[in-house]
N, C-alpha and C positions, 0 to 999 in steps of 0.2 A: 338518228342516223349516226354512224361510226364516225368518230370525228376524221379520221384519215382518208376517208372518202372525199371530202371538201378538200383536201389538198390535188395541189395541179397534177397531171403526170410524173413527170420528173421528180418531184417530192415523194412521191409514191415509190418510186424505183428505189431511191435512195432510202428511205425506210426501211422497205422488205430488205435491201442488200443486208446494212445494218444491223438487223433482225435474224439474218442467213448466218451473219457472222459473229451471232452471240452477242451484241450490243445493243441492248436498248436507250434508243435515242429519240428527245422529243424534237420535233421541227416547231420553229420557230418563224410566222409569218412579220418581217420586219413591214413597218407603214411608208419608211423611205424605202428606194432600192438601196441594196447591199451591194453593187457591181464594184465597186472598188474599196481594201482595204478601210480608206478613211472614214466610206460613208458606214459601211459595215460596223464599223466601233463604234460610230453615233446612235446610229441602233439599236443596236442591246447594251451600249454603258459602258463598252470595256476598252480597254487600252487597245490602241493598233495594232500594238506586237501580237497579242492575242489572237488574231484575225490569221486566221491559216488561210495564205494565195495558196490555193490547187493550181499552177501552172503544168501545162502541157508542152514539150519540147521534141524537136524531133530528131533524130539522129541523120547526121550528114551523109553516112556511108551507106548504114542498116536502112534506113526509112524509118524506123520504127519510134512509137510514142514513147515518150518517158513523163513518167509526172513527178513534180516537184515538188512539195509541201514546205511550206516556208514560211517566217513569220511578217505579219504586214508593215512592222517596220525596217523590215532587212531588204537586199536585193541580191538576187540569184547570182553568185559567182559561176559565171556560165565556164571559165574554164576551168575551176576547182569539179564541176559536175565534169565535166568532157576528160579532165583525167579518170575520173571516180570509173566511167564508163565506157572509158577503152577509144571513144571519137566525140571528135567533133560535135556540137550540137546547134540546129539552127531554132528561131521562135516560128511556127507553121502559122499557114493562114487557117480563119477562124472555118472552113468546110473541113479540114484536117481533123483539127480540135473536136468537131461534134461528131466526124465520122468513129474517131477513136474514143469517145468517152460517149457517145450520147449525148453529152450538153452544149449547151452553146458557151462561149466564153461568157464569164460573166455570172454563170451561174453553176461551174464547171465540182462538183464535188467529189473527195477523196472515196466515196461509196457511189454504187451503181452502175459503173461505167459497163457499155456495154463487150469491150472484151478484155483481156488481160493486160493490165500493162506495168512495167517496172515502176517500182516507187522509191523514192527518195523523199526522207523529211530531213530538213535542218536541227541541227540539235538544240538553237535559240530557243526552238520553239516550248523546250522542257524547264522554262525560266515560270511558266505560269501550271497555275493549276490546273485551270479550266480554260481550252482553247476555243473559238467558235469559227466555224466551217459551215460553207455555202452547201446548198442541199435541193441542186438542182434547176433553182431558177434566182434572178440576179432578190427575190424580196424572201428569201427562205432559205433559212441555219439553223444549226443545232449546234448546241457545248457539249465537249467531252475533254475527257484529260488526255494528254498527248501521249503519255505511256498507253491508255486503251486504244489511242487512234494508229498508233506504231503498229501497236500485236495483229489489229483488226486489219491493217492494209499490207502486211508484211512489207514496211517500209524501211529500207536501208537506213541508219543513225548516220549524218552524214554532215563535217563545217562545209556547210554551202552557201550560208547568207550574211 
């Protein structure tokens, strides 16, 4: 059997996106959950910073999603983002989050989402080689270098964290 087959849904999505977008990326099934930065580095062995939060934000004025890419030991300058992006920005509830990306919090990943939305990565995040990013569900990630993960989500270079 394909081994990609034995991945959950959501891991599925985020493969093929990846896949769509010229990247080939392995997913990584962690044995803790990965839901928060800390546990995510215990995981696969790498430093926090390394751990890319895909956070979801939403626009005060627009309504609209914006996602953040950030590194896991930094924190979102919400209003360095809310100049970057012309308003305001509030944190939505977690129906928001899965209506705009397909995932639920927690397992919310920079690939697959299911419609378009503005991205923003923190430039922190270009301090490592290899970053690793949630892939759908809170126990499943894959590594990539941030210059590939930038090209692939056309993500604005942004001091946000």
């Amino acid at each position: 059997m394909d081994e990609t087959q034995t991945l959950p849904k959501p891991a599925r999505i985020v493969l093929d996106d990846a896949d769509k977008r010229g990247i080939a990326i392995e997913i990584v099934r962690t044995e803790k959950s990965a839901r928060s930065a800390e546990e995510a580095a215990e995981a696969v062995g790498a430093d926090v910073g390394q751990i890319v939060k895909t956070l979801v934000f939403q626009g005060k004025q627009s309504g609209e999603p914006l996602m953040v890419l950030t590194a896991g030991d930094r924190r979102v300058d919400e209003k360095a983002v809310a100049r970057l992006i012309g308003e305001k920005i509030r944190r939505p509830d977690a129906e928001f989050v899965r209506q705009a990306t397909g995932f639920a919090i927690g397992g919310v990943s920079p690939f697959g989402s299911s419609s378009s939305i503005r991205c923003l990565m923190d430039e922190t995040l270009f301090r490592f080689e290899t970053v690793w990013a949630a892939a759908g569900t809170p126990y499943h990630v894959f590594a990539i270098a941030p210059k590939a993960l930038q090209k692939a989500t056309g993500a604005e270079i942004a001091a946000i964290g």
